[in-house]
Chimera marker file (.cmm) of the C-alpha trace (Angstrom):
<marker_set name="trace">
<marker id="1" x="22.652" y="23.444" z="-1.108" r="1" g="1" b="0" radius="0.5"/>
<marker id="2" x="23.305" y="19.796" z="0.218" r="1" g="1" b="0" radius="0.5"/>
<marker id="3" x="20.668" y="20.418" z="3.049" r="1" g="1" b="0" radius="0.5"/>
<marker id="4" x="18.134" y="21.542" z="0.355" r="1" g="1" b="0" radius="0.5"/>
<marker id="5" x="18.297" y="19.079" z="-1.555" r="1" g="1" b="0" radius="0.5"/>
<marker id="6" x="18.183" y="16.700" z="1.548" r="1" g="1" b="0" radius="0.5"/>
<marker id="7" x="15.156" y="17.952" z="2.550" r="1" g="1" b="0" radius="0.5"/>
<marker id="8" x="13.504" y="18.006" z="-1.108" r="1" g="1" b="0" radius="0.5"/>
<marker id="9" x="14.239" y="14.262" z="-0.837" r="1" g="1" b="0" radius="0.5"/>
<marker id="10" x="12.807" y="13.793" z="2.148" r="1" g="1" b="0" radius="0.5"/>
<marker id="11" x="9.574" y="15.682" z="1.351" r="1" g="1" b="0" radius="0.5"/>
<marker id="12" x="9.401" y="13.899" z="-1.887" r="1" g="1" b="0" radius="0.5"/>
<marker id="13" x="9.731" y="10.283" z="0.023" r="1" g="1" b="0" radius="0.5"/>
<marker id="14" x="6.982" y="11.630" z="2.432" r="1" g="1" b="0" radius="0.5"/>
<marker id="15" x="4.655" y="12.908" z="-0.071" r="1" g="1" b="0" radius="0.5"/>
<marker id="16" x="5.437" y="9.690" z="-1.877" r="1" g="1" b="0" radius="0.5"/>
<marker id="17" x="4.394" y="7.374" z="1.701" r="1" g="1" b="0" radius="0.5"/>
<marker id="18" x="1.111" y="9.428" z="2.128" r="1" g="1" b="0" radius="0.5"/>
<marker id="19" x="0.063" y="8.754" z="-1.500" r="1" g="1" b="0" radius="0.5"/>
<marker id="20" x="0.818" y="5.423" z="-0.582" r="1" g="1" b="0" radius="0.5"/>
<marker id="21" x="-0.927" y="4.909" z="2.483" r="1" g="1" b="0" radius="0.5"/>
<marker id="22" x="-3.824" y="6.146" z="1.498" r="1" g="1" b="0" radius="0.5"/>
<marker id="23" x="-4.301" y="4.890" z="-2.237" r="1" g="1" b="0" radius="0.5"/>
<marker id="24" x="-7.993" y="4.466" z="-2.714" r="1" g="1" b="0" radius="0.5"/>
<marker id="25" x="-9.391" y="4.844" z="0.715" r="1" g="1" b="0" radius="0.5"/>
<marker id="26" x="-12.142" y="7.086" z="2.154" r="1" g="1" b="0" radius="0.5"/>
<marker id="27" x="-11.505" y="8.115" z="5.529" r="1" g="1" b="0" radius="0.5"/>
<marker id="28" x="-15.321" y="8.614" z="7.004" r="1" g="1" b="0" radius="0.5"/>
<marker id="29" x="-17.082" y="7.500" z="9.875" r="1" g="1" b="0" radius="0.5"/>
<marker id="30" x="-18.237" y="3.510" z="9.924" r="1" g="1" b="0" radius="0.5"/>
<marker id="31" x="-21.346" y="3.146" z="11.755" r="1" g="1" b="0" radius="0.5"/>
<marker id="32" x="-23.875" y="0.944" z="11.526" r="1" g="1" b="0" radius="0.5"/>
<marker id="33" x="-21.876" y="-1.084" z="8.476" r="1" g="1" b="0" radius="0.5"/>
<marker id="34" x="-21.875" y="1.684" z="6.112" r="1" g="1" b="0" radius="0.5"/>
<marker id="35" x="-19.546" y="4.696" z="5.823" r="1" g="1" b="0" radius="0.5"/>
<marker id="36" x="-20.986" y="7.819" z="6.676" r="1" g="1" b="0" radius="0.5"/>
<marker id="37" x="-20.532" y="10.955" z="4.384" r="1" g="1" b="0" radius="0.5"/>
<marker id="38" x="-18.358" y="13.369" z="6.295" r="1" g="1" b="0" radius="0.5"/>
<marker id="39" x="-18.691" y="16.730" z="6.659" r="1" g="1" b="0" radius="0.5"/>
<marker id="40" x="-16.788" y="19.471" z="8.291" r="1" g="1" b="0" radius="0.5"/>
<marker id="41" x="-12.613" y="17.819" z="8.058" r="1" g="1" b="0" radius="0.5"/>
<marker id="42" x="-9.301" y="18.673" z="9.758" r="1" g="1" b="0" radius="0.5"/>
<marker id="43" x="-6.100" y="17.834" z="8.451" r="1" g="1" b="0" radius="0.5"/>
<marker id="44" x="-3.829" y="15.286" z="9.933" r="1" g="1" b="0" radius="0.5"/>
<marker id="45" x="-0.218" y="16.384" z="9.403" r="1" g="1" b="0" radius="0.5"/>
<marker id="46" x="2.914" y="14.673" z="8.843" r="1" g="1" b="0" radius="0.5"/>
<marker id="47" x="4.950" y="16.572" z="11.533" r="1" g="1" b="0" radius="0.5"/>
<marker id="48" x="8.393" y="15.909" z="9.874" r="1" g="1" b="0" radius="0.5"/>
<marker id="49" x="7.580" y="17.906" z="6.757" r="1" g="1" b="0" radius="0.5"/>
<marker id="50" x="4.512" y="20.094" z="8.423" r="1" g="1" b="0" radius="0.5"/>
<marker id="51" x="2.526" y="19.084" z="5.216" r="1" g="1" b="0" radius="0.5"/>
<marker id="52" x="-1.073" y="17.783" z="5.401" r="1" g="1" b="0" radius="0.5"/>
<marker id="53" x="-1.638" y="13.881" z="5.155" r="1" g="1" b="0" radius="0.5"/>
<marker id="54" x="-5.174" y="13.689" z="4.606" r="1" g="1" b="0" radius="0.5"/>
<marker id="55" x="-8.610" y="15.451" z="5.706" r="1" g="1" b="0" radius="0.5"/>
<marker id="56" x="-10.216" y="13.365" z="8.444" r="1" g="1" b="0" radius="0.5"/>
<marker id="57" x="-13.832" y="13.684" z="9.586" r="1" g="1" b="0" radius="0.5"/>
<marker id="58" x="-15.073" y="15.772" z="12.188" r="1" g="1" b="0" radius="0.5"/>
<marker id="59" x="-17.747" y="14.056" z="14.104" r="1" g="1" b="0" radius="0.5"/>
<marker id="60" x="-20.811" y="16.915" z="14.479" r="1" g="1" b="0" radius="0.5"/>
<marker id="61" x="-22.868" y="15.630" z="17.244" r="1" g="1" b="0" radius="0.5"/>
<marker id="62" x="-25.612" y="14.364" z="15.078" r="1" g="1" b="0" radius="0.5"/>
<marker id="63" x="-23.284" y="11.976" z="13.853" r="1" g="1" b="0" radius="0.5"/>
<marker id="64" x="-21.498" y="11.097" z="17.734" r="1" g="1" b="0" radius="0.5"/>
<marker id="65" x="-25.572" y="10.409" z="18.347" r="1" g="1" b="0" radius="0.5"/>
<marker id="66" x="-26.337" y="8.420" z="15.487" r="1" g="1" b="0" radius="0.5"/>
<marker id="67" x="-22.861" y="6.105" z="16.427" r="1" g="1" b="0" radius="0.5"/>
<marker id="68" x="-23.997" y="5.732" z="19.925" r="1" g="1" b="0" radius="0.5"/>
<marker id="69" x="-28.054" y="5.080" z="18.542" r="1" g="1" b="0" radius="0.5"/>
<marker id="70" x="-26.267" y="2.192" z="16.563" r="1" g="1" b="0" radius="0.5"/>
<marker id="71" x="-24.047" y="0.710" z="18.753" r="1" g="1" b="0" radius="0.5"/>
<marker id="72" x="-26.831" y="0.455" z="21.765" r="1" g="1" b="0" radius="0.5"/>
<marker id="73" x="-28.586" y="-1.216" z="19.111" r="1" g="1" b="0" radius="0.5"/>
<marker id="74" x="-26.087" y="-3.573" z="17.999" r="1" g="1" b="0" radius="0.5"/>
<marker id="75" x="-25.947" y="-4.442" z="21.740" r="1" g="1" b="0" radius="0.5"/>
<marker id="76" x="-29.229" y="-5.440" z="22.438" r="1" g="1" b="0" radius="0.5"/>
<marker id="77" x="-29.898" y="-6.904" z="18.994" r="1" g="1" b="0" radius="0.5"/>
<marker id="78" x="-27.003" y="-8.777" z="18.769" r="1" g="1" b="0" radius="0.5"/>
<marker id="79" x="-23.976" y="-8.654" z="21.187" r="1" g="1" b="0" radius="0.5"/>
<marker id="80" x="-26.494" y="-9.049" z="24.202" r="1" g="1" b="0" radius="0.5"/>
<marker id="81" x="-27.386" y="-12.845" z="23.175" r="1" g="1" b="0" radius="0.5"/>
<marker id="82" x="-23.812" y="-13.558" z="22.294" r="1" g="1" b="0" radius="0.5"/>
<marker id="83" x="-22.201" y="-16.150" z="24.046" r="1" g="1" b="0" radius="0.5"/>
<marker id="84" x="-18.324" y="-15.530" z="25.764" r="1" g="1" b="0" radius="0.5"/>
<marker id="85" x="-16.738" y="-17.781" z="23.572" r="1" g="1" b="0" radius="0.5"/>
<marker id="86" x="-18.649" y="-15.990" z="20.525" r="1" g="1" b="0" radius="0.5"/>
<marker id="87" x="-17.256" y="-13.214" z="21.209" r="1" g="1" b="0" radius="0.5"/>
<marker id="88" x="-14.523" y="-14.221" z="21.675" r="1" g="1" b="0" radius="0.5"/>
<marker id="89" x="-14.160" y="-16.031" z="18.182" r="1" g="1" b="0" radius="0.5"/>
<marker id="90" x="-15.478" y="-12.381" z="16.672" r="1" g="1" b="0" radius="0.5"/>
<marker id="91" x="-12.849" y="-10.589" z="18.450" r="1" g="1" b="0" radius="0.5"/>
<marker id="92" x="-10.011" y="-12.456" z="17.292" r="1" g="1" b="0" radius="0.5"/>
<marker id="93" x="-11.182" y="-12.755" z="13.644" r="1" g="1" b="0" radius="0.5"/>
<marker id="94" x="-11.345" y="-8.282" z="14.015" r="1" g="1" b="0" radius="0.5"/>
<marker id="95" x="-7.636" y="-9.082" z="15.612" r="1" g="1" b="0" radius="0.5"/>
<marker id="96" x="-6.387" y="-11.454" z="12.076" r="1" g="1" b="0" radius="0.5"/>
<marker id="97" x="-8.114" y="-8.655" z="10.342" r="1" g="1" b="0" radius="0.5"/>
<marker id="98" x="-6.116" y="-6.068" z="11.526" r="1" g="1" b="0" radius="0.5"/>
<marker id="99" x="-3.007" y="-8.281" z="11.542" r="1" g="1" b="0" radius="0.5"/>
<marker id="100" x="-3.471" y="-8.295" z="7.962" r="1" g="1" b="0" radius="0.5"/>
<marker id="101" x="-2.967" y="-4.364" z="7.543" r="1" g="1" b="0" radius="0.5"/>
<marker id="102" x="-0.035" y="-4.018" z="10.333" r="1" g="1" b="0" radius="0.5"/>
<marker id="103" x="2.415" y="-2.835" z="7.360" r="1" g="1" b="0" radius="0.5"/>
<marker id="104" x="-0.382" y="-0.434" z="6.466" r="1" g="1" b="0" radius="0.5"/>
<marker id="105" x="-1.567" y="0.473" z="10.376" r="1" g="1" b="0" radius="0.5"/>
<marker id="106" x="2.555" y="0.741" z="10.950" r="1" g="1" b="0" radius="0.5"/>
<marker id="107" x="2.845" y="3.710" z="8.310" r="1" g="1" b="0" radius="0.5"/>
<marker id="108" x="0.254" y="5.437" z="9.232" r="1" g="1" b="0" radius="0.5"/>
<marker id="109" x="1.224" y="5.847" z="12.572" r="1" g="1" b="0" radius="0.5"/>
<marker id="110" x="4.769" y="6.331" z="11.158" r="1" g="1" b="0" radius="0.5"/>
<marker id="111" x="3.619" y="9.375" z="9.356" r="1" g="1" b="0" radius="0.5"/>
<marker id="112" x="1.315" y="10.669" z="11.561" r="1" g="1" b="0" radius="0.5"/>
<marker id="113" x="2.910" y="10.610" z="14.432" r="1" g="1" b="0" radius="0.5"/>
<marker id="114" x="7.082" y="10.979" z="12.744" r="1" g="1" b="0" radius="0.5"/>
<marker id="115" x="8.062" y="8.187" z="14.917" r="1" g="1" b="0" radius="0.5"/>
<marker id="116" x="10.203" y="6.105" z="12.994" r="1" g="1" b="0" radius="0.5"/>
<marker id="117" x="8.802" y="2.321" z="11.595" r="1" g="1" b="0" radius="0.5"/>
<marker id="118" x="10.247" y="0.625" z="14.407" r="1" g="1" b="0" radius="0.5"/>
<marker id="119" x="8.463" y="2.010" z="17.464" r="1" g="1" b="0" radius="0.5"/>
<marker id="120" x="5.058" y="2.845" z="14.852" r="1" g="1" b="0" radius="0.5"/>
<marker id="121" x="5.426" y="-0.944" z="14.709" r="1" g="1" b="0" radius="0.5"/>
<marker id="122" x="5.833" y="-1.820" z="18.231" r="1" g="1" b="0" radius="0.5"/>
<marker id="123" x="2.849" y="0.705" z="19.069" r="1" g="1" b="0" radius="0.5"/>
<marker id="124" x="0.641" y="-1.233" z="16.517" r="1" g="1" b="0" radius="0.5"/>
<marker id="125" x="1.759" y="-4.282" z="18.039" r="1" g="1" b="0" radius="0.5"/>
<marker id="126" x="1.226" y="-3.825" z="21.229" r="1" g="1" b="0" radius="0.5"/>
<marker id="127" x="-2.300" y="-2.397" z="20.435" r="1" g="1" b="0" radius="0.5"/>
<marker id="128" x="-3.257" y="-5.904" z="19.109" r="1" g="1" b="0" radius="0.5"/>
<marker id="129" x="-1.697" y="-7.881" z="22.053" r="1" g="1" b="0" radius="0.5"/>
<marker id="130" x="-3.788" y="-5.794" z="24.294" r="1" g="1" b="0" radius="0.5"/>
<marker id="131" x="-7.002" y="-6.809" z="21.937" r="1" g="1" b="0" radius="0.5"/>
<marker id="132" x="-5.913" y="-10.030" z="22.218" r="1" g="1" b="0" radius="0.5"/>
<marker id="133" x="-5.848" y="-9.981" z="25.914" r="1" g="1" b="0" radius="0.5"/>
<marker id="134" x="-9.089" y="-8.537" z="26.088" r="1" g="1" b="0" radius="0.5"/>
<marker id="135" x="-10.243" y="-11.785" z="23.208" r="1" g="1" b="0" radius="0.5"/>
<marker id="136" x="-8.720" y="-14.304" z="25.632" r="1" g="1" b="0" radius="0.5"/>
<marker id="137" x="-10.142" y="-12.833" z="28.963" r="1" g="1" b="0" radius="0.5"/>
<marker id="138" x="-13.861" y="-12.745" z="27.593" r="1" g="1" b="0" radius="0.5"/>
<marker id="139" x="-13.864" y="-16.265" z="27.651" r="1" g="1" b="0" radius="0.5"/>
<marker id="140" x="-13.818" y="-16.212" z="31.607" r="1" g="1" b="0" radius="0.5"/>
<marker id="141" x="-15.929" y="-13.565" z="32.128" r="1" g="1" b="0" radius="0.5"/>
<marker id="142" x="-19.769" y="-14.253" z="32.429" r="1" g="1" b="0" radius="0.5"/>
<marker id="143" x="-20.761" y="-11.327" z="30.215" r="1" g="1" b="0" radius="0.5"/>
<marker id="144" x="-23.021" y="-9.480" z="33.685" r="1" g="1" b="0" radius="0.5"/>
<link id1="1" id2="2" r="1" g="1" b="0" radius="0.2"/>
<link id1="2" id2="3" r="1" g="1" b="0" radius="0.2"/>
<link id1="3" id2="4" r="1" g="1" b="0" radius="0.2"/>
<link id1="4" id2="5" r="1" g="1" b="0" radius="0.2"/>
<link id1="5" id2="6" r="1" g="1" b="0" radius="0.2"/>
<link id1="6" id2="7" r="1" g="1" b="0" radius="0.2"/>
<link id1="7" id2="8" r="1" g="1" b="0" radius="0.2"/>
<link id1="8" id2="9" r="1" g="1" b="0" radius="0.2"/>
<link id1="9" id2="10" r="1" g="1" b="0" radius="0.2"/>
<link id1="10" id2="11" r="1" g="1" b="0" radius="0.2"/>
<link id1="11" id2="12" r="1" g="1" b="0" radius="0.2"/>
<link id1="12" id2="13" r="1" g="1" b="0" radius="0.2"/>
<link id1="13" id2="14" r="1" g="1" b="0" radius="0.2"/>
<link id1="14" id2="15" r="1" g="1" b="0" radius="0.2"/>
<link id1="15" id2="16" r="1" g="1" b="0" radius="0.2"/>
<link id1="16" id2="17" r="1" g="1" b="0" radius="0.2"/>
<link id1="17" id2="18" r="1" g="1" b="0" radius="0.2"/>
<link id1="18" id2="19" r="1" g="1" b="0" radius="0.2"/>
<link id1="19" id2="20" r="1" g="1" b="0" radius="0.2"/>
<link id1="20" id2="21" r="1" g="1" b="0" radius="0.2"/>
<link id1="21" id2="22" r="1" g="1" b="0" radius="0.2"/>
<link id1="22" id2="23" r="1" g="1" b="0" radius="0.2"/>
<link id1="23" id2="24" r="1" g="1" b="0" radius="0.2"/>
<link id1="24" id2="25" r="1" g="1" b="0" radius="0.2"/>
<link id1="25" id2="26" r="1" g="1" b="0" radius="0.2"/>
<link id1="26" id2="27" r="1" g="1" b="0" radius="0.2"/>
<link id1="27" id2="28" r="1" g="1" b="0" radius="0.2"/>
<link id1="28" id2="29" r="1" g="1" b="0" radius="0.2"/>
<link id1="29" id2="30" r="1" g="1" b="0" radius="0.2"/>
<link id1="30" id2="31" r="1" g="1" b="0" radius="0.2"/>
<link id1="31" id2="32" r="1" g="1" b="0" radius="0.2"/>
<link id1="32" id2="33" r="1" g="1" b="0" radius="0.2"/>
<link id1="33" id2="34" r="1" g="1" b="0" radius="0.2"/>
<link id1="34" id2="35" r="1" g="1" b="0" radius="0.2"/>
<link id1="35" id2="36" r="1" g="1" b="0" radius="0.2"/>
<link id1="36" id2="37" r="1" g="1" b="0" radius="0.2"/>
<link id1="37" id2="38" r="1" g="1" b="0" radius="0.2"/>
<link id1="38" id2="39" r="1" g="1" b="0" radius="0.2"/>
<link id1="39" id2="40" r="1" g="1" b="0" radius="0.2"/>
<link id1="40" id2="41" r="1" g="1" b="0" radius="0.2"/>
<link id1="41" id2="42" r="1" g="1" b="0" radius="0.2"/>
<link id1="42" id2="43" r="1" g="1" b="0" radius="0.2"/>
<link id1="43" id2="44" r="1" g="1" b="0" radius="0.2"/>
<link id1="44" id2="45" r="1" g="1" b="0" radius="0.2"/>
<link id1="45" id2="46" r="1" g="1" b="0" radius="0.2"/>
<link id1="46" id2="47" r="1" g="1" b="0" radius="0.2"/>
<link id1="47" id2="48" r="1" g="1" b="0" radius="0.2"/>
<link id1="48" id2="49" r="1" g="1" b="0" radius="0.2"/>
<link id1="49" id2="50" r="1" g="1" b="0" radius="0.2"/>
<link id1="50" id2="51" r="1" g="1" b="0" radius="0.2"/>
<link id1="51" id2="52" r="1" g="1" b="0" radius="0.2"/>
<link id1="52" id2="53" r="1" g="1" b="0" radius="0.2"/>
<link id1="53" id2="54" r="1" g="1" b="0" radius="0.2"/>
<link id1="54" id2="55" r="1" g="1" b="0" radius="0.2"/>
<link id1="55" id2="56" r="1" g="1" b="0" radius="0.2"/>
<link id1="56" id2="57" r="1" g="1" b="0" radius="0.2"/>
<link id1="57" id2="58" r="1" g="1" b="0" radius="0.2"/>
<link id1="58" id2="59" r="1" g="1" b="0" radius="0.2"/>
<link id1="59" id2="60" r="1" g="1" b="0" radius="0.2"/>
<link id1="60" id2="61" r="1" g="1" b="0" radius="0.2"/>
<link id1="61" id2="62" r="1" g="1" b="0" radius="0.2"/>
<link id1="62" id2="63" r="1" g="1" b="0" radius="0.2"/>
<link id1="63" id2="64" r="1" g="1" b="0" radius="0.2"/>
<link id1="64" id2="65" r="1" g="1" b="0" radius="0.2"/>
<link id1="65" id2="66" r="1" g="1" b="0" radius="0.2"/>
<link id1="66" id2="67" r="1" g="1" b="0" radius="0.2"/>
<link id1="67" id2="68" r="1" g="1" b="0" radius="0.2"/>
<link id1="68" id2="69" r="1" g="1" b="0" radius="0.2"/>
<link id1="69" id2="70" r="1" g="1" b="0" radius="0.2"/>
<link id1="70" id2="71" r="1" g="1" b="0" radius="0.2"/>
<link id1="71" id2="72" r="1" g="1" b="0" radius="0.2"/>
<link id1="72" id2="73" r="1" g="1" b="0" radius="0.2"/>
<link id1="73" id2="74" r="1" g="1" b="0" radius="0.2"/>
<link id1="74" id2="75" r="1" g="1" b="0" radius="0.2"/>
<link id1="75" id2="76" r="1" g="1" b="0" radius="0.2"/>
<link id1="76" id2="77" r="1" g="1" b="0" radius="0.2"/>
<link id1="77" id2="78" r="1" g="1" b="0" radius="0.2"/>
<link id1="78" id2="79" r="1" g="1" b="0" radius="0.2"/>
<link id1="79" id2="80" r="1" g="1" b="0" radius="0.2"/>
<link id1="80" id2="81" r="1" g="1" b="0" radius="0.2"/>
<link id1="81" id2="82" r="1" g="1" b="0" radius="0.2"/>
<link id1="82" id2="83" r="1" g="1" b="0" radius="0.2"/>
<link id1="83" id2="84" r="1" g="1" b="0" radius="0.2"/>
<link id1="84" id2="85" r="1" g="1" b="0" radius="0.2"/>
<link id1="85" id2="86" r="1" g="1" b="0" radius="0.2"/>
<link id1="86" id2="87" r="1" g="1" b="0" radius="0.2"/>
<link id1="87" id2="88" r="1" g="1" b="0" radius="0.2"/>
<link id1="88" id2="89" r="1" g="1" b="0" radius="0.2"/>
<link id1="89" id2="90" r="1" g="1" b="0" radius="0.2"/>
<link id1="90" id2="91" r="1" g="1" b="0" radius="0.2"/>
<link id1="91" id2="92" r="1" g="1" b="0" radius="0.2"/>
<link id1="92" id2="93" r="1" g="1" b="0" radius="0.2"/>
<link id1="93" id2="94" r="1" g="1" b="0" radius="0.2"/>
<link id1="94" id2="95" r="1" g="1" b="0" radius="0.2"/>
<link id1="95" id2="96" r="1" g="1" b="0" radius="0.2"/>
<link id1="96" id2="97" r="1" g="1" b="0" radius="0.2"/>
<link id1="97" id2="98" r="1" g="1" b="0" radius="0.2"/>
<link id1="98" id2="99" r="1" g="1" b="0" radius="0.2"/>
<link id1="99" id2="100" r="1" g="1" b="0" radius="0.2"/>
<link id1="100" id2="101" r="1" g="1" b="0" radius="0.2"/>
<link id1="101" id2="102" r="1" g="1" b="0" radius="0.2"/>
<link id1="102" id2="103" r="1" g="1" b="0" radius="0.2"/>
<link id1="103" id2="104" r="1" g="1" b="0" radius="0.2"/>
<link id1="104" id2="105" r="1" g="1" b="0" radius="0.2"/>
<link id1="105" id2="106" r="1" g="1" b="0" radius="0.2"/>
<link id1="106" id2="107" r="1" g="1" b="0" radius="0.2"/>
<link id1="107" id2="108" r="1" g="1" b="0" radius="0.2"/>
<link id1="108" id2="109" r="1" g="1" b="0" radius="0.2"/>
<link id1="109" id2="110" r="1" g="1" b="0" radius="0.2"/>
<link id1="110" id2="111" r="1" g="1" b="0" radius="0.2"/>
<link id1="111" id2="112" r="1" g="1" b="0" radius="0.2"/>
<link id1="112" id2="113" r="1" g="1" b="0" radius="0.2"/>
<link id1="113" id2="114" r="1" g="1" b="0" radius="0.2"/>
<link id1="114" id2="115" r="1" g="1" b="0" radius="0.2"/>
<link id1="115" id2="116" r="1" g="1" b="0" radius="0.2"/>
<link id1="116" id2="117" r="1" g="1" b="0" radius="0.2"/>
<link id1="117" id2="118" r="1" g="1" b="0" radius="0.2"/>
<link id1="118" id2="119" r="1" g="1" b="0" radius="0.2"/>
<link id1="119" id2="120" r="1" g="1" b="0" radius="0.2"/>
<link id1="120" id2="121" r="1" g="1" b="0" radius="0.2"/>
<link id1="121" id2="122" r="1" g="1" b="0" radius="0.2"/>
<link id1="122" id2="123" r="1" g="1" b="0" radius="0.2"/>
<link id1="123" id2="124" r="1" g="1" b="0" radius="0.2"/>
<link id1="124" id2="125" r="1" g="1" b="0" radius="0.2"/>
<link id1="125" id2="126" r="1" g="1" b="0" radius="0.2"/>
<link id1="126" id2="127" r="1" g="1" b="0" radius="0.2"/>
<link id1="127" id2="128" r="1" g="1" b="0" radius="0.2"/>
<link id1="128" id2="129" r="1" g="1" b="0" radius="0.2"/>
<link id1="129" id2="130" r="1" g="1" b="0" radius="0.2"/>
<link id1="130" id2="131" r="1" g="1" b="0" radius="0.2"/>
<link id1="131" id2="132" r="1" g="1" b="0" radius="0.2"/>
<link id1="132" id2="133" r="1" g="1" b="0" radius="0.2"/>
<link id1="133" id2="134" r="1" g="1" b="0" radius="0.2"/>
<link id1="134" id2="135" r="1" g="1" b="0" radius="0.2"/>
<link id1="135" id2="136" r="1" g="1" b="0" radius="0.2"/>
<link id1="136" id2="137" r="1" g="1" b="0" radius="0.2"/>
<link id1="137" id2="138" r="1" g="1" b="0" radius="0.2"/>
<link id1="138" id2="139" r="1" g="1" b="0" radius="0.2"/>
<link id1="139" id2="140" r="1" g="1" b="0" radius="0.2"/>
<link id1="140" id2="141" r="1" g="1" b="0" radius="0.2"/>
<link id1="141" id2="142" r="1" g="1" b="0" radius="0.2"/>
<link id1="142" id2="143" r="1" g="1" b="0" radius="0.2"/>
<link id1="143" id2="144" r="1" g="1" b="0" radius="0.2"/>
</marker_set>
């Protein structure tokens, strides 16, 4: 009985975390600065209580097309005549941006993945240090 109610706990706290992470957000493609309406979904599941998390988007290829359309776009509108150091400065204000969610980013990954906090944490981390890199290294680069 101990283990069933142990593991009604721990569902319960999971349930709770999902409910959590995902409070008011829509989970749909961003392209081209708007959200795109999804259509077909798959469920991500929390693999320590085999429960769906939430229904993420499945990109059709009409959408992968439209994403690619946009970014090219968004390259030779915009990114093309940006300087290094522009970049740069863009890249590192997406980096603070993110920095500002890592108790968010760190839960998801927590309850997607069932890693505990700690290494969800160091994952996220390590994600931004490598943007970072990448934010710092543009600088030296001549763009070609």
């Amino acid at each position: 009985m101990a283990d069933r109610t142990r593991g009604d706990e721990i569902r319960q706290r999971h349930r709770q975390a999902h409910s959590n992470a995902l409070d008011d957000r829509t989970i749909a493609p961003w392209i081209d600065g708007e959200l795109v309406a999804p259509g077909d979904a798959t469920a991500t599941r929390d693999p320590v209580i085999d429960e769906p998390i939430v229904d993420v988007p499945i990109a059709d290829a009409t959408t992968v097309d439209r994403a690619v359309e946009a970014a090219w776009n968004a390259y030779e509108r915009i990114w093309a005549d940006t300087t290094p150091r522009e970049r740069s400065r863009l890249l590192f204000e997406w980096i603070d941006a993110l920095e500002a969610h890592l108790d968010e980013l760190t839960l998801l990954e927590s309850l997607d993945t069932g890693k505990p906090r700690a290494h969800a944490r160091a994952e996220v981390e390590g994600a931004l240090e490598t943007l970072e890199y990448y934010a710092s290294v543009i600088r030296a680069q001549s763009g070609e």
